[in-house]
N, C-alpha and C positions, 0 to 999 in steps of 0.2 A: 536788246532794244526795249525799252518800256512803250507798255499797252497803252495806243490810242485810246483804246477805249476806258480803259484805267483813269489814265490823262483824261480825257474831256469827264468824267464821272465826278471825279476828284473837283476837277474846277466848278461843274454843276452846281454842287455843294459849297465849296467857297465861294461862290457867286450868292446861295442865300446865306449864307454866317453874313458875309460883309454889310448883307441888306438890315437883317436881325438884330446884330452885335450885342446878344442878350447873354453872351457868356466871355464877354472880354476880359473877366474878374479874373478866370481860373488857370489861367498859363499861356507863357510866351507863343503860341501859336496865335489867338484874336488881335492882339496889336501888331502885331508881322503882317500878319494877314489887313489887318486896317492900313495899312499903310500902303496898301495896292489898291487899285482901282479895276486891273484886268489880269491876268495870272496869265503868266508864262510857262511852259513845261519845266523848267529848272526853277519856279517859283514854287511850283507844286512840290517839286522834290525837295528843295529846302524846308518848307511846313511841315511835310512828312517828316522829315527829321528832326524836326523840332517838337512835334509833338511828345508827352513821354507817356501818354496813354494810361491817362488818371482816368478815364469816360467819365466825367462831370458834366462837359458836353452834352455827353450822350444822354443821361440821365434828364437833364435839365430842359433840353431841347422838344420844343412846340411841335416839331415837323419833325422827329423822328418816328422810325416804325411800329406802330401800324397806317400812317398817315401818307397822302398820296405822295408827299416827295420825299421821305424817307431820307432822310437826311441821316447819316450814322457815318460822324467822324471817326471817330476812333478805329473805325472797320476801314474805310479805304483810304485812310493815311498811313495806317498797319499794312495793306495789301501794296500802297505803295512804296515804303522803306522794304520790304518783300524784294520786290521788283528791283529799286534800289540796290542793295547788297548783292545784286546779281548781277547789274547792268555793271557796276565797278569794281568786281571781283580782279584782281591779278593771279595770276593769269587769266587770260579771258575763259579760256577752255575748260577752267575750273569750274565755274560758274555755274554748270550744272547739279553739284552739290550742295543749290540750294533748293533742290528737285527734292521733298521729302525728306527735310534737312536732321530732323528727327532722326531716323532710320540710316541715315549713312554717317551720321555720327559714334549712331550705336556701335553701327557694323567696324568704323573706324578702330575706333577705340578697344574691340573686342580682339580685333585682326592686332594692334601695336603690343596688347596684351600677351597675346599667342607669340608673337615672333620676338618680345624679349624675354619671355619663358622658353621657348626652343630655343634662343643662343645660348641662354645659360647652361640647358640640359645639354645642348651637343657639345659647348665650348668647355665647360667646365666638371660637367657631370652630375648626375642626381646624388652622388656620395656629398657630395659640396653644396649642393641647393638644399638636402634637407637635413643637414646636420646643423649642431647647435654652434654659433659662432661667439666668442664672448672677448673682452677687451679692443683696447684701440685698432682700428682698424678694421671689425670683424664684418662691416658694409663689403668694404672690398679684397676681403675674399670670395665674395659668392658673384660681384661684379667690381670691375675691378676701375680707378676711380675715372680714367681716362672714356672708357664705358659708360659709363654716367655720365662726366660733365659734357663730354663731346659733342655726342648727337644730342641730346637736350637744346645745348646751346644754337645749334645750327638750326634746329626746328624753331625756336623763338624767335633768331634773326630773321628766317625767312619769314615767319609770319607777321612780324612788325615791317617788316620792309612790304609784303603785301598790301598789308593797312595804309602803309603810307601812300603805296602807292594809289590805290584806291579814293583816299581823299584828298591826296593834291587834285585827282581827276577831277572829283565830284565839287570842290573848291572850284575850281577853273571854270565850271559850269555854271556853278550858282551864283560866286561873286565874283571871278574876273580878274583880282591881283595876287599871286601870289604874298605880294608884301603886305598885304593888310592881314595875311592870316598870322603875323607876328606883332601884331598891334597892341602894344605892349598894356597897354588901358582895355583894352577890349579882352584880351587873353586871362587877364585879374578877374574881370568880370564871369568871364564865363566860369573861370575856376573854380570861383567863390560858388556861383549856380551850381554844379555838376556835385562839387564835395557835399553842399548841402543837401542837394537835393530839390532844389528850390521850389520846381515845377509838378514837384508828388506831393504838392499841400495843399493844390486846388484851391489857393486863395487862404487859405488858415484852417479852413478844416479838416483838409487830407482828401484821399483818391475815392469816390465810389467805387470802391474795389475788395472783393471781388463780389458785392451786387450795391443794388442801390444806396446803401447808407455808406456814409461818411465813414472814412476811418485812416488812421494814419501808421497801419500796422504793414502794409507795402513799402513805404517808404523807410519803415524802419528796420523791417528785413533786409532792402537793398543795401540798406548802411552797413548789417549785419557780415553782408557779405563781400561789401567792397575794404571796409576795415578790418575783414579778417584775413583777405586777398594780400595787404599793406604789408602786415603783420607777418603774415609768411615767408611774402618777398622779404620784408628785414630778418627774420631767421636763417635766410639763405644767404642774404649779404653777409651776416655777422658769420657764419658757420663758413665762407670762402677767407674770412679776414682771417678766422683759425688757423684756418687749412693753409693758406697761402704765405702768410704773414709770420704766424706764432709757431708754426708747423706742429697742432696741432690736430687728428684726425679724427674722425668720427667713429663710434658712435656717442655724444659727448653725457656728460652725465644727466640728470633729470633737473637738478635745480642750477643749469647751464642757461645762458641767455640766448644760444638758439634755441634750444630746446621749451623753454619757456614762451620766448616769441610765436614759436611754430604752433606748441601745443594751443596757449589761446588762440590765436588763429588759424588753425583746424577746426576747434573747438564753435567758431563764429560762422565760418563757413557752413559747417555743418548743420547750427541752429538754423542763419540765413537762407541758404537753399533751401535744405526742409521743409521751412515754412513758407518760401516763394512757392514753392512744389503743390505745398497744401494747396496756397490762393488759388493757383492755375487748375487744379482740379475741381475746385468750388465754384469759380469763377463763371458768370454769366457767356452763354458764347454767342449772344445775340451782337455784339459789337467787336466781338474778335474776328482776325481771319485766322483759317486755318493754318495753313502755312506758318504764318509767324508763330502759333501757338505749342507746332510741334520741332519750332526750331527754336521756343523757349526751353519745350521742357530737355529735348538733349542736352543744349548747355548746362541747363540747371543741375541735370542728374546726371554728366560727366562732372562740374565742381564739387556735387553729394558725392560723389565716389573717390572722387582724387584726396578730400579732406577728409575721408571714411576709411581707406587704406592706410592712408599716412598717421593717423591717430592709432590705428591698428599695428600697424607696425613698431610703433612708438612702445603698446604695451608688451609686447610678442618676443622684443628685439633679441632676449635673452632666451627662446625657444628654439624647436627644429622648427617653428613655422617663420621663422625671421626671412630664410632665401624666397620663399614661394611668396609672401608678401611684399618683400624688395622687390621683386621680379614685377609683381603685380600694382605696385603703387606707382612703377616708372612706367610700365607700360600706358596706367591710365594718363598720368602728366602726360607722356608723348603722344597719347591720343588727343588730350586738351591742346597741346602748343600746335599738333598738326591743322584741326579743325577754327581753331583761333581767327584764320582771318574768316572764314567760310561758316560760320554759324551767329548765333546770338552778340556775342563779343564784339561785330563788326559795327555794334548800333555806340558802342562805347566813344568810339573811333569820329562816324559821321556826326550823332549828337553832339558830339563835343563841337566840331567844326561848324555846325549849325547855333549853337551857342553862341560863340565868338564873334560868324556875321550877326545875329540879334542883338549881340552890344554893341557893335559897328553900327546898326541903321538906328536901334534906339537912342545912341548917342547923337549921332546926326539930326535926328526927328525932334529931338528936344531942343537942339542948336548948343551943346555944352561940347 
């Protein structure tokens, strides 16, 4: 259940934004927010999610801290998407693991680690994990492919089927019909927003991030790493058409088009997080909440590691350290697809749906 006291905090402040409206320039949250006159608890949750936490705002703002009303958006609309991703978690009982989301990401990831390295060593044996494997197929001899694709796949389902469930919830709440969230003018809209990135340009100049000057090097990290996310996934696509289609098997050669897909985006990934990682350590933490900062950096530094192994593997593949690497690059994936709905990833999800009602009330509000 989300904090009254959260809730009434939260609206304090949009009660003086609305009075203000001296930052309606900088992103979709000041016109959402204009367009109310008294805030509702699932008003307030919408904002939060719609916020992408440029702090322009914060920087910009007359009545932020040191000053008696203290006004600091970007802090308790962060503490509220917080809140959020816990209140909508599926399973409910799960929902705990946004308790120190950081650290039980860690611990996750390290544990999925450990227990696809002890399969391999009890299942197969250390003659086989650390010997050198070479030609088609030499992936699965150390695991074998059914091992791979299986539980991977079932971790992803279930983590997209969490999400969804999640934000039909969180939809029902904030806007009411399931059929508007297929709106097929509004769902363009948003898409076009989310790809671009719309709302990390702060109006044309970019994010005060990570402190008060202007700059548009977060938003071009995020790109870095949602288009190297793309890029991967199409490595996987093309590398199942092999396997499935052409029959044939991995490991494929270097100037191969999954291999080529995969490696630039590892390659992006890698750069992307990195440098998100940096921002977040440079990063002002007068307008951050905690909570959400160390449920950025797990995500960030399970995707540094999943695209750091995988790249490592890639160069290794023809060594004795090829099994202990496989072992270790699937574990991290399976620690990323378990945490997936339960960490940072889950803002992909509700932003997006937050989006999509802002093209719905903005299209109404203009009367088009």
């Amino acid at each position: 259940m989300l904090s009254p006291d959260l809730l009434a905090e939260a609206g304090r402040q949009m009660a003086i934004c609305n009075a203000c409206r001296y930052c309606e320039g900088y992103c979709a949250v000041f016109p959402a927010m204009e367009r109310r006159r008294t805030f509702t608890d699932t008003d307030l949750v919408y904002l939060a999610n719609l916020c992408f936490e440029c702090r322009d705002c914060y920087y910009a703002c007359p009545y932020a801290p040191p000053h008696q009303l203290a006004v600091n958006v970007p802090k308790v609309l962060a503490e509220l998407r917080t809140e959020t991703y816990r209140d909508y978690a599926a399973p409910r009982f799960v929902s705990r693991l946004f308790r120190r989301n950081g650290l039980a990401v860690g611990l996750i990831a390290v544990a999925a680690v450990a227990i696809v390295a002890l399969l391999v060593l009890a299942l197969r044996g250390p003659s086989v994990l650390f010997a050198t494997h070479l030609g088609e197929g030499a992936f699965y001899a150390v695991i074998p492919f059914a091992g791979m694709v299986l539980p991977a796949s079932a971790l992803l389902l279930y983590a997209l089927g969490a999400l969804l469930v999640g934000v039909v919830r969180f939809w029902r709440d904030t806007r009411g019909t399931l059929r508007e969230l297929i709106d097929a003018r509004a769902v363009v809209r948003a898409t076009r927003d989310a790809l671009g990135l719309e709302y990390l340009k702060g109006g044309g100049a970019g994010c005060t991030y990570p402190d008060a000057r202007f700059s548009h090097a977060r938003r071009r990290l995020h790109h870095l790493v949602f288009y190297g996310f793309l890029l991967d996934l199409a490595a996987t696509t093309v590398a199942a058409i092999y396997h499935h289609v052409l029959g044939w098997q991995a490991p494929y050669p270097l100037g191969s088009l999954p291999v080529v897909l995969g490696t630039v985006g590892g390659v992006l990934l890698l750069v992307g997080a990195g440098g998100l990682l940096s921002l977040k350590r440079r990063s002002d933490r007068q307008p951050a909440d905690r909570a959400m900062l160390g449920m950025d950096v797990g995500f960030l530094a399970l995707l540094f590691l999943t695209s750091l192994t995988g790249l490592l593997l890639l160069a290794l593949r023809e060594t004795p350290a090829m099994g202990t690497l496989l072992a270790v690059h699937l574990g991290t994936v399976g620690g990323l697809f378990i945490t997936l709905p339960y960490g940072k990833f889950a803002h992909v999800a509700f932003r997006y749906a937050a989006l999509v009602q802002n093209s719905i009330e903005s299209r109404r509000s203009s009367g088009a």
